[in-house]
matplotlib code that plots the C-alpha trace (Angstrom):
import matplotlib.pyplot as plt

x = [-77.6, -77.2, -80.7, -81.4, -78.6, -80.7, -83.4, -81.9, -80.6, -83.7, -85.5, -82.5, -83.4, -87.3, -86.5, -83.3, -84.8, -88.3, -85.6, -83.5, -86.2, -88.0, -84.4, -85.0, -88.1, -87.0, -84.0, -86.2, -88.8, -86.2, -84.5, -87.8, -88.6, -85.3, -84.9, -88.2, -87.2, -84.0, -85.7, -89.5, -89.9, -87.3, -87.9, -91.5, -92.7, -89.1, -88.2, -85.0, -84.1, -84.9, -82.6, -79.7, -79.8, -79.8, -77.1, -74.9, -75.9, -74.7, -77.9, -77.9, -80.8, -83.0, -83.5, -86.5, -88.3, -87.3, -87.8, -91.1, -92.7, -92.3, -93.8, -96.6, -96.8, -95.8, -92.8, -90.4, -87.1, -86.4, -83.2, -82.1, -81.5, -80.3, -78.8, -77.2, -80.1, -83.0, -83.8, -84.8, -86.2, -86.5, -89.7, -89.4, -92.3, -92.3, -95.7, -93.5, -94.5, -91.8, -92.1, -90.0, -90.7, -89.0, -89.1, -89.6, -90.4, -92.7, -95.5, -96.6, -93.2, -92.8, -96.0, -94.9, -91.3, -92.5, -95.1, -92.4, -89.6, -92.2, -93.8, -90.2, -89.0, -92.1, -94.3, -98.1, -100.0, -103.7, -104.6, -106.9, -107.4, -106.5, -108.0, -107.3, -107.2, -110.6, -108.9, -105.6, -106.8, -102.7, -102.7, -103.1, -103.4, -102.8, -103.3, -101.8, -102.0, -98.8, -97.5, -94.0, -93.3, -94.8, -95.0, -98.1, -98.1, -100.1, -98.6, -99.8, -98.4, -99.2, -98.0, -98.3, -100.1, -98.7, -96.3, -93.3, -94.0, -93.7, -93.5, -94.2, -94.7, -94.2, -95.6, -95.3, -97.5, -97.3, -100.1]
y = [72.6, 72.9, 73.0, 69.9, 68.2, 69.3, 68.3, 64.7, 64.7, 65.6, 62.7, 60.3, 61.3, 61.1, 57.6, 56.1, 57.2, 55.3, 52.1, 52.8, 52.7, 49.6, 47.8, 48.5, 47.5, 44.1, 43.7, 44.1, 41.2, 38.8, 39.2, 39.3, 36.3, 34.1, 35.8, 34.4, 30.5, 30.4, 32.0, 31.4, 28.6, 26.6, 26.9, 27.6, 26.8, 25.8, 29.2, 28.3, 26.9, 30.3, 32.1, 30.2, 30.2, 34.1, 34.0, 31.6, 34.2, 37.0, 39.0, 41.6, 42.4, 45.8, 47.2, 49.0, 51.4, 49.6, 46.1, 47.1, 48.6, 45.4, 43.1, 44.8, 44.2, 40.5, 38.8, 37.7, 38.5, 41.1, 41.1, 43.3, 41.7, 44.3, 43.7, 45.5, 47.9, 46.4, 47.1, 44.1, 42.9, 39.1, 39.3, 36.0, 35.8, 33.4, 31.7, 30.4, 32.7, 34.3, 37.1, 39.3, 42.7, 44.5, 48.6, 48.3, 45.9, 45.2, 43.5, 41.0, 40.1, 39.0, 37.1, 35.1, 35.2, 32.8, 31.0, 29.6, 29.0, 27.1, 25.3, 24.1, 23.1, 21.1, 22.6, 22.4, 26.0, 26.3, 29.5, 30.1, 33.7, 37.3, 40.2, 44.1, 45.8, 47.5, 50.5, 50.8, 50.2, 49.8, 46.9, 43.4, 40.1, 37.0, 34.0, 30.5, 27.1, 25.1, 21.5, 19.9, 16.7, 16.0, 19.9, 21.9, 25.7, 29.3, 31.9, 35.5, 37.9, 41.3, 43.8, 47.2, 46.9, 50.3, 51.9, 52.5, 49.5, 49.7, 47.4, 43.6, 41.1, 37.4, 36.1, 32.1, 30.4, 26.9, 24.3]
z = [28.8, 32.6, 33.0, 31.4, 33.1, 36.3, 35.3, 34.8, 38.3, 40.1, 37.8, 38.9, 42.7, 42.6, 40.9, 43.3, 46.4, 46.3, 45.5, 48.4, 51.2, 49.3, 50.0, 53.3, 53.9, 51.7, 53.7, 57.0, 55.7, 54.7, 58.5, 60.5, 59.0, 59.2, 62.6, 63.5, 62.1, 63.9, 67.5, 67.9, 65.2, 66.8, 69.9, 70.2, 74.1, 75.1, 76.6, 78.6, 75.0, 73.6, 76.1, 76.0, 72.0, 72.3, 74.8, 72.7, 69.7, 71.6, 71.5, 74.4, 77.0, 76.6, 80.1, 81.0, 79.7, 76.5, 77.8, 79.5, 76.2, 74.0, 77.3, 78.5, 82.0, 81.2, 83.0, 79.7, 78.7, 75.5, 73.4, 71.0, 67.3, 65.3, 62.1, 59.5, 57.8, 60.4, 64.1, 65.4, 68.8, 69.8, 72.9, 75.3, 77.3, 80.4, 79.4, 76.3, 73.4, 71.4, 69.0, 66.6, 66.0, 63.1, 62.6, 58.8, 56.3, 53.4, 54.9, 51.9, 51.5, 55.3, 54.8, 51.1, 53.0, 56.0, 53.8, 51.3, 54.3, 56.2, 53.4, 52.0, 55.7, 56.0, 58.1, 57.4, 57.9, 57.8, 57.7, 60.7, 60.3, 57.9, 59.4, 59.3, 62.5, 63.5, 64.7, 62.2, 58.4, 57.4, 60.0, 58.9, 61.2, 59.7, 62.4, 61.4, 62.9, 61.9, 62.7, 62.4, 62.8, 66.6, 67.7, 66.9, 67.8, 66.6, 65.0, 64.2, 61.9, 62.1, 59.1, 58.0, 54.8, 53.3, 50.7, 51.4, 54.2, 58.3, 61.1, 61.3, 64.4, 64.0, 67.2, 67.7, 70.7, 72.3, 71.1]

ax = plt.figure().add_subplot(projection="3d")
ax.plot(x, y, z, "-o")
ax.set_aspect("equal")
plt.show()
């Protein structure tokens, strides 16, 4: 009797914890993405508008090291986004481009995510571009050109194509 009650509990674990880290990476997709409309969508190009809209927001600066490893060498502006069950990271680059960077998420489901919010807030994508990464199989780059009303901009989205998921960039680019 206590061995088959054991045996049920180790069969409930094996089964709830593969559903617990795929809520995760769900949860991370879903706020990557409307992260990503609010920040870079909106403001795409307009980086003093970026700035102030994540100062009004309340999101804090990363200092360096922190700040240096999502820039590169680049002159920009990095806030932290976190929300509940996601690190997030909004990356303001002085040329204009904006990205968000998420630590886990299912990769199709940021893609289908940002497809269906752009395509129901009217904005036309053309896919320019969907690529895996020539060093990183697991990587995928999907490169968009999108238009809204008078603005035009490029957008890349680069996921881990994996179970179990892993991180995703949203990057959007002036014109």
């Amino acid at each position: 009797m206590i061995s088959s009650r054991l045996a049920w509990l180790c069969l409930l674990v094996v089964l709830v914890q593969p559903a617990r880290a795929e809520d995760a990476t769900q949860t991370g997709a879903r706020q990557v993405v409307g992260l990503f409309l609010k920040s870079c969508v909106n403001f795409t190009g307009d980086r003093s508008g970026l700035r102030s809209w994540a100062a009004r927001t309340g999101l804090p600066q990363l200092a360096d090291p922190a700040r240096e490893a999502f820039l590169y060498g680049l002159p920009g502006m990095v806030f932290d986004a976190t929300a509940q069950g996601s690190k997030l990271v909004l990356v303001s680059e002085d040329s204009g481009s904006c990205s968000v960077v998420v630590a886990a998420a299912d990769g199709a489901m940021v893609v289908d995510e940002l497809e269906r919010a752009l395509k129901a807030s009217q904005i036309t994508l053309q896919v320019t571009r969907d690529t895996t990464d020539a060093k990183e199989a697991a990587l995928r780059h999907r490169e968009y050109s999108a238009s809204g009303g008078k603005r035009q901009w490029q957008m890349l989205v680069s996921t881990v194509q994996a179970p179990g998921g892993g991180s995703a960039m949203l990057t959007a680019n002036p014109g």
